[in-house]
Steps between C-alpha positions, in 0.01 A plus 500: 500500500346323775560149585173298384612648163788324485466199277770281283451556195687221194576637168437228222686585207388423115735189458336359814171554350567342238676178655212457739203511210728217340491330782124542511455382103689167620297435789209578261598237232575253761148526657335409141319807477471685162347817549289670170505835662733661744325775673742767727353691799572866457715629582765270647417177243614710160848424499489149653197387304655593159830305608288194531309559175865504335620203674199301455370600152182646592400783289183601668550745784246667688453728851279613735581727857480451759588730825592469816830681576566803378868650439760438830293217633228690613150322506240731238217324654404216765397236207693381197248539191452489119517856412601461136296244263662182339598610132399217334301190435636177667189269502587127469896581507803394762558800680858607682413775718895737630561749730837582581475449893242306729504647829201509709286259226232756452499602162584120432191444683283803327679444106444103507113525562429747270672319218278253554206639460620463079472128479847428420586133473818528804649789685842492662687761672861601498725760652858599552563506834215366772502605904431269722243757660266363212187419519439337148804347384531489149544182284880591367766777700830511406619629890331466809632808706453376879639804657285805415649771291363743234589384185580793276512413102634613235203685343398649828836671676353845431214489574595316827819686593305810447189417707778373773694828452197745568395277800868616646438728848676724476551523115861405360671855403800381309575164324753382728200526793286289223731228470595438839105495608412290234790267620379510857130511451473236235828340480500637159783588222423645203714547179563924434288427225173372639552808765545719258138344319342558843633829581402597147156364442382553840618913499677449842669770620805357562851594422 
């Protein structure tokens, strides 16, 4: 793999999901703000927004998409944009907008517009972790990362891993090769599990 590949790479486990949207519904409560509606940005915003609708009692939960990256932090396309409709009706309500990371602000900047553009009475934003390479910081973060990293989640390590994986030049023959490029390359360690869930769901040819 060449070198410009190379990129660190930190695995955020469930439990730290978890303690970071607390720390999120905290900040929230402490702010004032009730949201009506919690609204997740597909993909990322699923897991984090439904934390937050747990923590702070808020039974309405909505989505829209938007894209920007696609698998292995690869850009899909030189603008961040709504390519999947809000699924519901939030006219007049407090809105709480999550994603799970804010890196370079743009589908901050592209999501918080559009929502608009339904009259609802307040919109905040929240996220898990937030880079300092933002653009459009969002109103609550749980982490600010200052050094840049790929932040790999729970819900996306095979799609990810795998995406990373097939990027490999030349192509990993054997799983000891796998795990000592995915060490080197990405700083990364996986459990023989979540290999095995790569390896498997990905059909890599690897033994």
């Amino acid at each position: 793999m060449s070198e410009a590949r190379k990129m660190p790479v930190q695995l955020i486990s469930v439990d730290a999901v978890v303690d970071a949207a607390d720390t999120l519904a905290r900040q929230i409560l402490d702010s004032g703000f009730r949201p009506d509606t919690i609204i997740a940005i597909a993909r990322g915003g699923f897991m984090p927004a439904r934390f937050l609708c747990d923590f702070l009692q808020v039974h309405k939960l909505l989505s829209l998409k938007v894209e920007h990256y696609t698998s292995g932090a690869r850009k899909k396309q030189a603008a961040a944009v709504v390519t999947v409709p809000l699924s519901g009706e939030v006219r007049g309500e407090r809105v709480l907008l999550v994603d799970d990371v804010n890196d370079s602000g743009d589908t901050l900047t592209a999501a918080r517009p559009y929502l608009e553009t339904f009259k609802p009475e307040a919109v905040r934003t929240a996220v898990l972790h937030e880079k300092t390479t933002t653009t459009c910081p969002a109103d609550f973060r749980s982490h600010t990362v200052r050094e840049w990293r790929w932040l790999l989640y729970p819900w996306a390590v095979v799609e990810d891993v795998g995406q990373f994986i097939q990027q490999m030049d030349p192509p990993p023959s054997h799983r000891v090769e796998l795990i000592e490029r995915l060490r080197l390359d990405y700083s990364l360690e996986l459990h023989p599990a979540e290999l095995d869930r790569v390896i498997r769901y990905h059909n890599l040819e690897i033994g």
